[in-house]
mmCIF file of the N, C-alpha and C atoms, coordinates in Angstrom:
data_MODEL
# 
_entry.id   MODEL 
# 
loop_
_atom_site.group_PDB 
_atom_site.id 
_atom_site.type_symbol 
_atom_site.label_atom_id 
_atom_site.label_alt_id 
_atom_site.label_comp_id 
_atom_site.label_asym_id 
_atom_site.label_entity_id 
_atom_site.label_seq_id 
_atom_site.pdbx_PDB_ins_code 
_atom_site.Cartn_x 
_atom_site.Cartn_y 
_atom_site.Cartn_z 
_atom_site.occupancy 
_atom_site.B_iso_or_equiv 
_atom_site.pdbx_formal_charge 
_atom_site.auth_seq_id 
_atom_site.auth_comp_id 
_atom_site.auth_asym_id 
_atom_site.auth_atom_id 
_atom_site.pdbx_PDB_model_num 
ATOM 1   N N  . UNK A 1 1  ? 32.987 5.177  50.055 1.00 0.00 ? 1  UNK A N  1 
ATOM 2   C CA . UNK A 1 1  ? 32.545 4.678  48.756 1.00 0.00 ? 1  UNK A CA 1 
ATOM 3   C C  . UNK A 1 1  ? 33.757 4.403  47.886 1.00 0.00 ? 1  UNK A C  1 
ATOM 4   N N  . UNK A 1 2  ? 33.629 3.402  47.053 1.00 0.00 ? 2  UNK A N  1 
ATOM 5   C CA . UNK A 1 2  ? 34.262 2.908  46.063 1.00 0.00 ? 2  UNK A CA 1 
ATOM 6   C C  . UNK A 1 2  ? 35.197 4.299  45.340 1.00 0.00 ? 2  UNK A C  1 
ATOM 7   N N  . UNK A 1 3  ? 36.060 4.029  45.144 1.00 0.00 ? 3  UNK A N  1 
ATOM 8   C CA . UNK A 1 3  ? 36.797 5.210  44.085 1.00 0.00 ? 3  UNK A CA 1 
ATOM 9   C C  . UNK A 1 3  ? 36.101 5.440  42.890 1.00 0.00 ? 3  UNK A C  1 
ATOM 10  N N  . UNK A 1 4  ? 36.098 6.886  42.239 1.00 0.00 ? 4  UNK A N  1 
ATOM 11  C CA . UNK A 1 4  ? 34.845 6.738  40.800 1.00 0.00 ? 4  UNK A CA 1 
ATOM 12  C C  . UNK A 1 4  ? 33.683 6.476  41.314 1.00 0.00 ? 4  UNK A C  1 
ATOM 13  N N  . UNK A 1 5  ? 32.859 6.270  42.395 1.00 0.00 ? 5  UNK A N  1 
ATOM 14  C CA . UNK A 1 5  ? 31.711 6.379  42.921 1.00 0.00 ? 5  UNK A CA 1 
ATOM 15  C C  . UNK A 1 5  ? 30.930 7.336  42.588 1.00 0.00 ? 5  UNK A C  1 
ATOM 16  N N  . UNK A 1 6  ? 29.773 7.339  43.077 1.00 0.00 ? 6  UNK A N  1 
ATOM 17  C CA . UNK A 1 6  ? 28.557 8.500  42.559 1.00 0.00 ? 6  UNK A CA 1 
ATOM 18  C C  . UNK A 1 6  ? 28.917 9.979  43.738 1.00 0.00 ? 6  UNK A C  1 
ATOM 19  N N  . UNK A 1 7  ? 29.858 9.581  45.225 1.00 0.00 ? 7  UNK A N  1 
ATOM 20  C CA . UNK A 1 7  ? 30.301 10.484 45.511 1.00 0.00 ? 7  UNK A CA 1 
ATOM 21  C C  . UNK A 1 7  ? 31.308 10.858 45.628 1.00 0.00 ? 7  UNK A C  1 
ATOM 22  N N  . UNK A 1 8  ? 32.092 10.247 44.682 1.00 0.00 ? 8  UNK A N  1 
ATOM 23  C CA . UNK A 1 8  ? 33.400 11.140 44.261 1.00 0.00 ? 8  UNK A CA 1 
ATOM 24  C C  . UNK A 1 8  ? 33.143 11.921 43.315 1.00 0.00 ? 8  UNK A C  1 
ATOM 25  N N  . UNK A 1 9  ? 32.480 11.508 42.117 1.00 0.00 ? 9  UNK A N  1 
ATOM 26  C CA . UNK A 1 9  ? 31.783 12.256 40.806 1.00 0.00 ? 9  UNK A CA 1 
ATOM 27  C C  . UNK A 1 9  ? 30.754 13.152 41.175 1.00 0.00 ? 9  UNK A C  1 
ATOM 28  N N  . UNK A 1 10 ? 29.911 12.906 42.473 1.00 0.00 ? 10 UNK A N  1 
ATOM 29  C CA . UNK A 1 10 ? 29.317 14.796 42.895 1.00 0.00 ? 10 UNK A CA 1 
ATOM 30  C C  . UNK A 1 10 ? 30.234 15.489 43.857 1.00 0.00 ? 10 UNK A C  1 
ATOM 31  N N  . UNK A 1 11 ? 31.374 15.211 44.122 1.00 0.00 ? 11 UNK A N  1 
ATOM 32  C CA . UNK A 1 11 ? 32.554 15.977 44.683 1.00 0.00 ? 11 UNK A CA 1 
ATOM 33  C C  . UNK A 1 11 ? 33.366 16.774 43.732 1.00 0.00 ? 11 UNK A C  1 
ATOM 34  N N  . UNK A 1 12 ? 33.219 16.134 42.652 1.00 0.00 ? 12 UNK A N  1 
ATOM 35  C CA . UNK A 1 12 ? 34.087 16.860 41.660 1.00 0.00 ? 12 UNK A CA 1 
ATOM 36  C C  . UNK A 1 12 ? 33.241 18.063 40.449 1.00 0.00 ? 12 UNK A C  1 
ATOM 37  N N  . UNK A 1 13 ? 32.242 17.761 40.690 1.00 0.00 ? 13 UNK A N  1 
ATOM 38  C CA . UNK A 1 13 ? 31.256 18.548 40.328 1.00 0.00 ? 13 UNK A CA 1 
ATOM 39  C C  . UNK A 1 13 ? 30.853 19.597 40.910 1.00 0.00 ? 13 UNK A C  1 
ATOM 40  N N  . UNK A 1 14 ? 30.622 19.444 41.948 1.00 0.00 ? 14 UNK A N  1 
ATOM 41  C CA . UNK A 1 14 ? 31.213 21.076 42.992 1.00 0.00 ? 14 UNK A CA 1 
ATOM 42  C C  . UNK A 1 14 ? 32.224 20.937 42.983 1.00 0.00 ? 14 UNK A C  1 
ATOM 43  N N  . UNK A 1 15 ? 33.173 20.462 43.621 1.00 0.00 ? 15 UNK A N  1 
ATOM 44  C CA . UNK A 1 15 ? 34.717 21.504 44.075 1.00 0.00 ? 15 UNK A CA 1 
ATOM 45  C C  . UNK A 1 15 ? 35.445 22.335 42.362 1.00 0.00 ? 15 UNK A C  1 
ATOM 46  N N  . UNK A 1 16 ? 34.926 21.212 41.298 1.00 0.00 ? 16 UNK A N  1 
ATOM 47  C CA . UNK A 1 16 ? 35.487 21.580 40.223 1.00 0.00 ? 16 UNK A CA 1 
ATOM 48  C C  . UNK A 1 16 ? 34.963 22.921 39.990 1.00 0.00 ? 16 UNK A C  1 
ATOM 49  N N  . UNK A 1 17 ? 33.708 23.490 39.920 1.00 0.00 ? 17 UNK A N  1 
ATOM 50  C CA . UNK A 1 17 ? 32.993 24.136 39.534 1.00 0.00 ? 17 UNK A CA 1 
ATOM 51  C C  . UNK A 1 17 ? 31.932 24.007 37.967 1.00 0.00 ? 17 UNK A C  1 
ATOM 52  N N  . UNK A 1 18 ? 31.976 22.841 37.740 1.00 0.00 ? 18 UNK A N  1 
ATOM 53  C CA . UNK A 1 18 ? 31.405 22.803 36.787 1.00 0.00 ? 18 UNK A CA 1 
ATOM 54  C C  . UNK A 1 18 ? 29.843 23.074 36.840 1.00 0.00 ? 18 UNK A C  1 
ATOM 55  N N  . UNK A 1 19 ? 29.385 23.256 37.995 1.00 0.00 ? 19 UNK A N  1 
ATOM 56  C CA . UNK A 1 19 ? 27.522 23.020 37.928 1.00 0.00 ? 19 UNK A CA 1 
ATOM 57  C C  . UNK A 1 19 ? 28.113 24.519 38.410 1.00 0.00 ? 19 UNK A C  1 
ATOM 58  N N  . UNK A 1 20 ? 28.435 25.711 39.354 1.00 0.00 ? 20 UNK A N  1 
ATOM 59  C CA . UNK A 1 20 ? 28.274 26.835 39.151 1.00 0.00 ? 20 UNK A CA 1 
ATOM 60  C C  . UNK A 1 20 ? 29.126 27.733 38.428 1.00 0.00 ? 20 UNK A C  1 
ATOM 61  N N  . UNK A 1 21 ? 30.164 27.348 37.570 1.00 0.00 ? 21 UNK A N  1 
ATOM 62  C CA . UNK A 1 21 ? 30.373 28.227 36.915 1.00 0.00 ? 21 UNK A CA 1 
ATOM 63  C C  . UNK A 1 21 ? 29.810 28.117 35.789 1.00 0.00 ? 21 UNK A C  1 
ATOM 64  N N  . UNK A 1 22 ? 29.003 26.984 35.001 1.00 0.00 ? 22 UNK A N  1 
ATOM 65  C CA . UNK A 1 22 ? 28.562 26.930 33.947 1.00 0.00 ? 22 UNK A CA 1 
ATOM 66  C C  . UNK A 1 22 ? 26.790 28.218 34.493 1.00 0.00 ? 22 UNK A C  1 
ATOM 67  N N  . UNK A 1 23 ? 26.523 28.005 35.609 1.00 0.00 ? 23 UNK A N  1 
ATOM 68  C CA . UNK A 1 23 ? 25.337 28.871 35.859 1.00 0.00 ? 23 UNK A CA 1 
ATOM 69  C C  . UNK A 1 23 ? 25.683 30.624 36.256 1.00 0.00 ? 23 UNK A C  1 
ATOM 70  N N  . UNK A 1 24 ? 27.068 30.424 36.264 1.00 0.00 ? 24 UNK A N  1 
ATOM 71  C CA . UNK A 1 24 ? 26.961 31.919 36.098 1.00 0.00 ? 24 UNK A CA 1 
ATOM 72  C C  . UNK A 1 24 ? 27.491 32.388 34.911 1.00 0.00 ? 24 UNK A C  1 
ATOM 73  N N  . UNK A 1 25 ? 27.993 31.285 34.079 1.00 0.00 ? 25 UNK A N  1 
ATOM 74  C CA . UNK A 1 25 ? 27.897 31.893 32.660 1.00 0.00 ? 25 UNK A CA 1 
ATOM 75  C C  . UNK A 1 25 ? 26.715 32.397 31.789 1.00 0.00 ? 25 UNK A C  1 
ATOM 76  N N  . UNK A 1 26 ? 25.605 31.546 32.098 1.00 0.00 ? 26 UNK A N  1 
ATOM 77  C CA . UNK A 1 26 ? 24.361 31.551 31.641 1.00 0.00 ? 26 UNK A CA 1 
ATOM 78  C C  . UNK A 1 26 ? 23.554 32.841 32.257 1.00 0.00 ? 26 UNK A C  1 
ATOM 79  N N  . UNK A 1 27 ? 24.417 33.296 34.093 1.00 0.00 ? 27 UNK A N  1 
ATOM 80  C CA . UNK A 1 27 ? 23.779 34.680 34.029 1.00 0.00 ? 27 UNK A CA 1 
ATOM 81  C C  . UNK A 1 27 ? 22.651 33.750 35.185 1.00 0.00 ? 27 UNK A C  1 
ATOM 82  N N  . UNK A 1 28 ? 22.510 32.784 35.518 1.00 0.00 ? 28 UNK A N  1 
ATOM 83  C CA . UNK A 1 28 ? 21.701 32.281 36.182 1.00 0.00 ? 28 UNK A CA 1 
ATOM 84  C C  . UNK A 1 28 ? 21.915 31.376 37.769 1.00 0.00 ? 28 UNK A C  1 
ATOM 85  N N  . UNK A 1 29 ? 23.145 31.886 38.252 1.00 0.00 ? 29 UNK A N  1 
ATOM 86  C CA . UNK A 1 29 ? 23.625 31.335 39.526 1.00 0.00 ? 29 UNK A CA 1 
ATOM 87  C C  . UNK A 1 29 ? 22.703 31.098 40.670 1.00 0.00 ? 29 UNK A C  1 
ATOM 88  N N  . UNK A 1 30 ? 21.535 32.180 40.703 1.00 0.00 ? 30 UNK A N  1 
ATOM 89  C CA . UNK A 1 30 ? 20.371 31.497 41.670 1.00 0.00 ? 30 UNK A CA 1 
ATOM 90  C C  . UNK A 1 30 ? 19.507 30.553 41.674 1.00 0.00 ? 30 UNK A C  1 
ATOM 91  N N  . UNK A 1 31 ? 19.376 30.655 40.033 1.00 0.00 ? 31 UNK A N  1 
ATOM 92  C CA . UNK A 1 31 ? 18.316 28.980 39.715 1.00 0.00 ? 31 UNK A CA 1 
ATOM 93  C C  . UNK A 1 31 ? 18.791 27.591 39.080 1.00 0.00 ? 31 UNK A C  1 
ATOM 94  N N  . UNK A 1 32 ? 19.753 27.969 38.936 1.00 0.00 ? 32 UNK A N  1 
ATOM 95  C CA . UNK A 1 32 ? 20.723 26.683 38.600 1.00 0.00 ? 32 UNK A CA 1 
ATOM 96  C C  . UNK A 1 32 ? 21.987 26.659 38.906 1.00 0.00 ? 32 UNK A C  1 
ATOM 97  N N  . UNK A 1 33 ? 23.035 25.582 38.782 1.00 0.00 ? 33 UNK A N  1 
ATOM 98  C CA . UNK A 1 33 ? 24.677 25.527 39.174 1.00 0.00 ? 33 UNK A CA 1 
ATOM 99  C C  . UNK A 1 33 ? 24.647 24.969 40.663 1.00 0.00 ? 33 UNK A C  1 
ATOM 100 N N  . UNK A 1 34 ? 23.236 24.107 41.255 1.00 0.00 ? 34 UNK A N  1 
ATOM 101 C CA . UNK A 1 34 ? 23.287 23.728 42.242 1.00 0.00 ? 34 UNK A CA 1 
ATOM 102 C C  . UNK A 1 34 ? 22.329 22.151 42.597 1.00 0.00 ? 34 UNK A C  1 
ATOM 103 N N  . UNK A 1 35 ? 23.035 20.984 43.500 1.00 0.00 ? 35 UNK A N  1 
ATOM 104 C CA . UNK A 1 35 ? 22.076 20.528 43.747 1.00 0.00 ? 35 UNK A CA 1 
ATOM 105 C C  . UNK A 1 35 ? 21.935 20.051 45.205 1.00 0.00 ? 35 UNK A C  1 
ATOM 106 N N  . UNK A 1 36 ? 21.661 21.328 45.645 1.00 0.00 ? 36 UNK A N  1 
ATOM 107 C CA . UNK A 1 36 ? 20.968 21.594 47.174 1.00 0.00 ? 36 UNK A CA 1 
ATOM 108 C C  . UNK A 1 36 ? 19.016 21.547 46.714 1.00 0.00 ? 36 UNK A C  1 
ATOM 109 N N  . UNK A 1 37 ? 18.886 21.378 47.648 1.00 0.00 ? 37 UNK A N  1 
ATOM 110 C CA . UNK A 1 37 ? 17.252 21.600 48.035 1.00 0.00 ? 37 UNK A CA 1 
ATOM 111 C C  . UNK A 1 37 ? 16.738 22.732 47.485 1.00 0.00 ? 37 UNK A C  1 
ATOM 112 N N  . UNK A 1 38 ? 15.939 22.525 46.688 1.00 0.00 ? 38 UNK A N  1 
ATOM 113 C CA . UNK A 1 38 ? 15.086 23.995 46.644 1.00 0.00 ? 38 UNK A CA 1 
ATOM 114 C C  . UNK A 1 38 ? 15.675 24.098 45.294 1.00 0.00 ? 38 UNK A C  1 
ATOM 115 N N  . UNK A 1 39 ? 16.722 23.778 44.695 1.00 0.00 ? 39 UNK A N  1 
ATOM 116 C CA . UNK A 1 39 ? 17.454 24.324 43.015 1.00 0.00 ? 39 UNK A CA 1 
ATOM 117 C C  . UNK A 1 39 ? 16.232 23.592 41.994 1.00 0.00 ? 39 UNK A C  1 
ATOM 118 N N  . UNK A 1 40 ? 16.384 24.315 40.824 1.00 0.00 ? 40 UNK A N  1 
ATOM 119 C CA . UNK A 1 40 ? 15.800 23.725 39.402 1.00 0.00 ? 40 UNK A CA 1 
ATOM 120 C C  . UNK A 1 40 ? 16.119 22.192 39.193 1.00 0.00 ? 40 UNK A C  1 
ATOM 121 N N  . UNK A 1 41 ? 15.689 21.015 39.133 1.00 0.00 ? 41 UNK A N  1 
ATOM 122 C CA . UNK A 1 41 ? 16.059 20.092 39.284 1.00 0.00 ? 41 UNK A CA 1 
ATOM 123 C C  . UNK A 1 41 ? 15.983 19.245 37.506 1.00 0.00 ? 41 UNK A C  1 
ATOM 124 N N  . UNK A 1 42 ? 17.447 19.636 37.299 1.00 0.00 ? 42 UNK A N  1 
ATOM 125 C CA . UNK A 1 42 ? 17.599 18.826 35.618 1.00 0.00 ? 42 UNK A CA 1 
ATOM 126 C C  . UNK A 1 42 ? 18.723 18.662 35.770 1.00 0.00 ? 42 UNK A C  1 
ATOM 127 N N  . UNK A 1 43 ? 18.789 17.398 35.236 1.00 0.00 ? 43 UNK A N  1 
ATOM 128 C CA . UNK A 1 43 ? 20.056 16.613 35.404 1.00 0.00 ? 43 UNK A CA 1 
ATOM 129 C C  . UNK A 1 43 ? 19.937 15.449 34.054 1.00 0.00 ? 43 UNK A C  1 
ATOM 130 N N  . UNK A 1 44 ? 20.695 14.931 33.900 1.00 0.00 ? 44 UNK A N  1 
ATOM 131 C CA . UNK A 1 44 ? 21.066 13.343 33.402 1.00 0.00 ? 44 UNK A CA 1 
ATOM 132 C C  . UNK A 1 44 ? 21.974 12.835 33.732 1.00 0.00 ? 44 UNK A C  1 
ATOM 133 N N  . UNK A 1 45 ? 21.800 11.774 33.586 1.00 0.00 ? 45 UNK A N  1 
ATOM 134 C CA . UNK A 1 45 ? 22.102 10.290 34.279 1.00 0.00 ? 45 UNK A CA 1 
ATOM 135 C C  . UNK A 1 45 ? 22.870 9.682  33.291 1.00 0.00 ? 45 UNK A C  1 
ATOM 136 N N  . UNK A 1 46 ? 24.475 9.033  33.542 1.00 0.00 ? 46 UNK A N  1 
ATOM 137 C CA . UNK A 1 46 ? 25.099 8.391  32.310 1.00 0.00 ? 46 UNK A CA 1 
ATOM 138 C C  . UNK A 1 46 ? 25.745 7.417  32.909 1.00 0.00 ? 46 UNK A C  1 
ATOM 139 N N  . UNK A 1 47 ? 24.996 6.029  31.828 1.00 0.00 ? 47 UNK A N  1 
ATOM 140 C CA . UNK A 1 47 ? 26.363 5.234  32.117 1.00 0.00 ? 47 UNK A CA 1 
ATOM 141 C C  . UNK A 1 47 ? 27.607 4.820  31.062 1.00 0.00 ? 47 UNK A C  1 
ATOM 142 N N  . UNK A 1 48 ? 28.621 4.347  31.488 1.00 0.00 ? 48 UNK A N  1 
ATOM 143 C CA . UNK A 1 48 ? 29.752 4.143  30.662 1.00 0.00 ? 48 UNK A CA 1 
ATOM 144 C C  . UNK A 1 48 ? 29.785 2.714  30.417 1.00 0.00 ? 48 UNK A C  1 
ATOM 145 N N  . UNK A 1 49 ? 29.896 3.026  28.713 1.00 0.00 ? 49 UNK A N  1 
ATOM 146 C CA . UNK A 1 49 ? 29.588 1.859  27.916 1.00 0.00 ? 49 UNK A CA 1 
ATOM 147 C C  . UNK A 1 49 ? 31.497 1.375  27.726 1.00 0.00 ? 49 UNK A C  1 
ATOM 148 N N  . UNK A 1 50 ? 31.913 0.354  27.316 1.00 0.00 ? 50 UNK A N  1 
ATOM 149 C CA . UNK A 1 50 ? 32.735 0.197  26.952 1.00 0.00 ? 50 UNK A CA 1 
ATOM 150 C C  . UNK A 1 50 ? 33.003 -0.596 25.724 1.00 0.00 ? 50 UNK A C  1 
ATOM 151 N N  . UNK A 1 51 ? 34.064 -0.154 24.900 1.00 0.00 ? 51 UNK A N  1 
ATOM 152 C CA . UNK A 1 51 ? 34.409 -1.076 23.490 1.00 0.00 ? 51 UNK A CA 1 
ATOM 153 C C  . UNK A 1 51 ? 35.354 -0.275 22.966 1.00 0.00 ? 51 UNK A C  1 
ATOM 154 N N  . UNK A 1 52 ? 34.835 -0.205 21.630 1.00 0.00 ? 52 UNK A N  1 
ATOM 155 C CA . UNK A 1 52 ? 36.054 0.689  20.767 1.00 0.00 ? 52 UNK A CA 1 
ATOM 156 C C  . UNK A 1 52 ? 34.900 1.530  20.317 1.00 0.00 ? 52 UNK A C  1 
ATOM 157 N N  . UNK A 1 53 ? 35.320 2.871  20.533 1.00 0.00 ? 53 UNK A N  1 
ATOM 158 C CA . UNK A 1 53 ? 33.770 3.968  19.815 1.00 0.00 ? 53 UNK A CA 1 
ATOM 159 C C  . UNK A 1 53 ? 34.816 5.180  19.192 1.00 0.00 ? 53 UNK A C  1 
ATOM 160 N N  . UNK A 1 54 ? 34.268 5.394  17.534 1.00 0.00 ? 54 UNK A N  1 
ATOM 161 C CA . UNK A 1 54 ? 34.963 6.278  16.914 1.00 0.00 ? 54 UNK A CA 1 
ATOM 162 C C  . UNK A 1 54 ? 34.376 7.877  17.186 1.00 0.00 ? 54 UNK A C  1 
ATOM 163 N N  . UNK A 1 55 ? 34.830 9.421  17.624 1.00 0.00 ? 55 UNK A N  1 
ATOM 164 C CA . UNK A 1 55 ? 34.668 10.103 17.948 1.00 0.00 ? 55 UNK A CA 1 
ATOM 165 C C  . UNK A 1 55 ? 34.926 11.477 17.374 1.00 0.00 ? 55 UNK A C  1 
ATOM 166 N N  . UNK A 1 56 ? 34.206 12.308 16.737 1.00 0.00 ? 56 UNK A N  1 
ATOM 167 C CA . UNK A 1 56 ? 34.558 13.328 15.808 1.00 0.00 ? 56 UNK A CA 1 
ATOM 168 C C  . UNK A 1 56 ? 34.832 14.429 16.563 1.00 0.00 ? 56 UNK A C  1 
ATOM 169 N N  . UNK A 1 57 ? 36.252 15.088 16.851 1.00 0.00 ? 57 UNK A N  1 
ATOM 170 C CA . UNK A 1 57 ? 36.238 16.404 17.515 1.00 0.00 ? 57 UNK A CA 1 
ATOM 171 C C  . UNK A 1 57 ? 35.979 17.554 17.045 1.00 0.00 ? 57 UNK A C  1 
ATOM 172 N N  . UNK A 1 58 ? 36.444 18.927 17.541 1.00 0.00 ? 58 UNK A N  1 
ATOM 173 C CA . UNK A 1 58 ? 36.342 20.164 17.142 1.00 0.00 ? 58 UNK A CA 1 
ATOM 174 C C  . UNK A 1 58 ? 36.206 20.045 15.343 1.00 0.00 ? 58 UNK A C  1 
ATOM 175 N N  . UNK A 1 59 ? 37.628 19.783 15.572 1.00 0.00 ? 59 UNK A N  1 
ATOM 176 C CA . UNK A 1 59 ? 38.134 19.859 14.102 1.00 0.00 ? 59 UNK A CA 1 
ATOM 177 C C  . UNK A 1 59 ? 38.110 18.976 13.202 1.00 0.00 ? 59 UNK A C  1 
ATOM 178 N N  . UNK A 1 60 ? 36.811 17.707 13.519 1.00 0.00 ? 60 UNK A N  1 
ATOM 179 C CA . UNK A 1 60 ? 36.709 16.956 12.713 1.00 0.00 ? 60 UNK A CA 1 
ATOM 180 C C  . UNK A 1 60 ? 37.389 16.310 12.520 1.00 0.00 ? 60 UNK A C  1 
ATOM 181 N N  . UNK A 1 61 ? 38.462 15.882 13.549 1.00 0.00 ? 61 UNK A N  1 
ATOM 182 C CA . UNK A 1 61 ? 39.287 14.592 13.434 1.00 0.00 ? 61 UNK A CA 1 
ATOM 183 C C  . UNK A 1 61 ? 38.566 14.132 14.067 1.00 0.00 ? 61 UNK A C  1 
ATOM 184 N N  . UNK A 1 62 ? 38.672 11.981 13.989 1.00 0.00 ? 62 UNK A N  1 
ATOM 185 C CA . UNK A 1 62 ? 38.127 11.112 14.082 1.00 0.00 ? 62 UNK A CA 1 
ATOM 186 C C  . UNK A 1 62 ? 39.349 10.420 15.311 1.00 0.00 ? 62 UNK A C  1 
ATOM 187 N N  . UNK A 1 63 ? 38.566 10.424 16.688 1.00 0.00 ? 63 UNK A N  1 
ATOM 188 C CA . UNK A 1 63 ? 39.227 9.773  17.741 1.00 0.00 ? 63 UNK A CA 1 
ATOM 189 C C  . UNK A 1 63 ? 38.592 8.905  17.984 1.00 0.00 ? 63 UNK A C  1 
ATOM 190 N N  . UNK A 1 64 ? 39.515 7.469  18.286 1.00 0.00 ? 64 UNK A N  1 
ATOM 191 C CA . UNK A 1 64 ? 38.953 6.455  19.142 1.00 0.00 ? 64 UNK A CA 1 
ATOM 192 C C  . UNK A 1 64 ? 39.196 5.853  20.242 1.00 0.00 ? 64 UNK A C  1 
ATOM 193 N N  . UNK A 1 65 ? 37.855 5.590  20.994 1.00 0.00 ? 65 UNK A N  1 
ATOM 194 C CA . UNK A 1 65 ? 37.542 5.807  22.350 1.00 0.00 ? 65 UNK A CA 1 
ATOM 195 C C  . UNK A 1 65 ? 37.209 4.152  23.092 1.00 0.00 ? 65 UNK A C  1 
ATOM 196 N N  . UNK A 1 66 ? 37.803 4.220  24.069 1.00 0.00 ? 66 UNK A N  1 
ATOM 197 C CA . UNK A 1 66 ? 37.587 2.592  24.619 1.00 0.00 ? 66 UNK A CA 1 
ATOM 198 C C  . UNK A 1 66 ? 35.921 2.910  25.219 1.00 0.00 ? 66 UNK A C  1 
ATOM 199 N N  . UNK A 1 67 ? 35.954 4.036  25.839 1.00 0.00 ? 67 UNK A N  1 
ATOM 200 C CA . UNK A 1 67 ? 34.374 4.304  26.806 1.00 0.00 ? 67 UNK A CA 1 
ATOM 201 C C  . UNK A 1 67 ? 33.889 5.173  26.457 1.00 0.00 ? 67 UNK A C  1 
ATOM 202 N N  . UNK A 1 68 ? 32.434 5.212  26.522 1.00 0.00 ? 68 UNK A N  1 
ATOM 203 C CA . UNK A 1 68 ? 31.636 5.882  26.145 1.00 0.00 ? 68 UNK A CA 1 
ATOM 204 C C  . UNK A 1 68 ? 30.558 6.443  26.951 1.00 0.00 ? 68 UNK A C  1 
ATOM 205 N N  . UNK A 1 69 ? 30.196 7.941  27.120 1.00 0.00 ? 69 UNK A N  1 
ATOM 206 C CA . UNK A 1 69 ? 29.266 8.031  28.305 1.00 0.00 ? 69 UNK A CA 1 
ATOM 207 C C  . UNK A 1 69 ? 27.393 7.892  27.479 1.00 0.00 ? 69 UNK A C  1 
ATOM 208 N N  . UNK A 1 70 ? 26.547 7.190  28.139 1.00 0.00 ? 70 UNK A N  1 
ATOM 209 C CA . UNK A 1 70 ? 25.623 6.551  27.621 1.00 0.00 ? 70 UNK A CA 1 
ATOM 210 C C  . UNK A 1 70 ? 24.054 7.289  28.153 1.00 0.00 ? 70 UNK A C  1 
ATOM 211 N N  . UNK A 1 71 ? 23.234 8.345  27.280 1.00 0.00 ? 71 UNK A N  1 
ATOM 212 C CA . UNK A 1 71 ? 22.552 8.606  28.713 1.00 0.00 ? 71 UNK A CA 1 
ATOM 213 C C  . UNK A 1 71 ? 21.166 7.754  28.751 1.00 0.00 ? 71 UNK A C  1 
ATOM 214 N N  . UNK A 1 72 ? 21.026 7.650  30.582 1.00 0.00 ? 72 UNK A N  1 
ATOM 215 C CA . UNK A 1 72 ? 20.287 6.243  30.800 1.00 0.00 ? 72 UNK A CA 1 
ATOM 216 C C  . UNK A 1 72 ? 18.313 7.560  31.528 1.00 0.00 ? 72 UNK A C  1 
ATOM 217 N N  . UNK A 1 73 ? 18.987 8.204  32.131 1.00 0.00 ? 73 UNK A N  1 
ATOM 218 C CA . UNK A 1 73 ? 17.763 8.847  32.475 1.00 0.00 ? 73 UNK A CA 1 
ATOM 219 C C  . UNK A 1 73 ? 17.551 10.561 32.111 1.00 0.00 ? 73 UNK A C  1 
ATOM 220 N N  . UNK A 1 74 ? 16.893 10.955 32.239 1.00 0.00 ? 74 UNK A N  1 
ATOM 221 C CA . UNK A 1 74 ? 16.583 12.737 32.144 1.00 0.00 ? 74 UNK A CA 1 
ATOM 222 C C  . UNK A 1 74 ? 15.594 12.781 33.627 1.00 0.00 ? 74 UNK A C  1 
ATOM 223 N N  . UNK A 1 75 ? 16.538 14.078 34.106 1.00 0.00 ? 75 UNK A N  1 
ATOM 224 C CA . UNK A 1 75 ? 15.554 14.549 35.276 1.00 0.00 ? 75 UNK A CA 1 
ATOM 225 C C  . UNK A 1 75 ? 15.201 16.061 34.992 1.00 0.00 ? 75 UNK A C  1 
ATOM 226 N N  . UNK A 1 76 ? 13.795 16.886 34.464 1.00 0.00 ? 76 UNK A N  1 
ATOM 227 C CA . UNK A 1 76 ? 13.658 17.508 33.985 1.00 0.00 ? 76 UNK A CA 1 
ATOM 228 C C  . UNK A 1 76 ? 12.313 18.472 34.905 1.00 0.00 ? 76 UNK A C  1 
ATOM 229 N N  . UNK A 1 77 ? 13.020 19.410 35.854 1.00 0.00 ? 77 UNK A N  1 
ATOM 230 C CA . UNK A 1 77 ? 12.311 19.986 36.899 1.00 0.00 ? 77 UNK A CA 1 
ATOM 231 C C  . UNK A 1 77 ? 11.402 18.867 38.023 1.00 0.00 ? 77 UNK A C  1 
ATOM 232 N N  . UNK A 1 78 ? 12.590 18.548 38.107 1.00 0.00 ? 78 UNK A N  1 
ATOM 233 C CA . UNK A 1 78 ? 12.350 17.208 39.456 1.00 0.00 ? 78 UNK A CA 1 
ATOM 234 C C  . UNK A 1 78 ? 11.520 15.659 38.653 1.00 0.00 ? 78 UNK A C  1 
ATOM 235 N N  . UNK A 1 79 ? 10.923 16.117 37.771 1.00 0.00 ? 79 UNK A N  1 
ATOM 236 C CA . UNK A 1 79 ? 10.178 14.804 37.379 1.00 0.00 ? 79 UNK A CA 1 
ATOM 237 C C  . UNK A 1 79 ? 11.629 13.669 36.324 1.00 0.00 ? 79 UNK A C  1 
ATOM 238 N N  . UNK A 1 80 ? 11.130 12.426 36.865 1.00 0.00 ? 80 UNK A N  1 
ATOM 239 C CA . UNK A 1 80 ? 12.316 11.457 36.077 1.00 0.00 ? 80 UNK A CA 1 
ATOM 240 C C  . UNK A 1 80 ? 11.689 10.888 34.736 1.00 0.00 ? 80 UNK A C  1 
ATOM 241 N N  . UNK A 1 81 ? 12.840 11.008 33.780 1.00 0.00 ? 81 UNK A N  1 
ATOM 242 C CA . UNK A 1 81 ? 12.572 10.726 32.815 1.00 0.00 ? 81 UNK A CA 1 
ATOM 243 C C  . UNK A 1 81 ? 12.969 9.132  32.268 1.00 0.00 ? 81 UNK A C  1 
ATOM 244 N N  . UNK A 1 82 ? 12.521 7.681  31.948 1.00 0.00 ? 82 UNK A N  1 
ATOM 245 C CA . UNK A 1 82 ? 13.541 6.887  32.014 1.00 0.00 ? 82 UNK A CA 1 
ATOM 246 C C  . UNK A 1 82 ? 13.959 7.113  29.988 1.00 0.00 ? 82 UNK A C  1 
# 
């Protein structure tokens, strides 16, 4: 697949740890932080918009951004949301 593909971006989502360490922060590593078969199934779906987009951080400074992540679906215990 293409570089930036949908499976490079669920490669980096496991190896990074972002889907199980955010579920064992929550204290919940068996029902979420996974998307194997059988897990809680919620997710969203984003696509990247592009332009100039102004962006408020922590501290309330104002950054600007060429891309923007856009969300296009909700998947909310397996059912899709458009």
């Amino acid at each position: 697949m293409k570089k930036g593909g949908i499976r490079m971006q669920y490669d980096l989502l496991l190896k990074g740890g972002m889907l199980i360490d955010s579920a064992h922060v929550l204290g919940m590593p068996d029902q979420i932080g996974s998307l194997k078969t059988g897990a809680v199934g919620d997710a969203v779906v984003f696509k990247m918009e592009t332009g100039s987009f102004d962006f408020v951080d922590a501290n309330q400074q104002i950054r600007t951004g060429s891309r923007r992540p856009v969300p296009t679906t909700v998947i909310r215990s397996g059912k899709i949301y458009p």
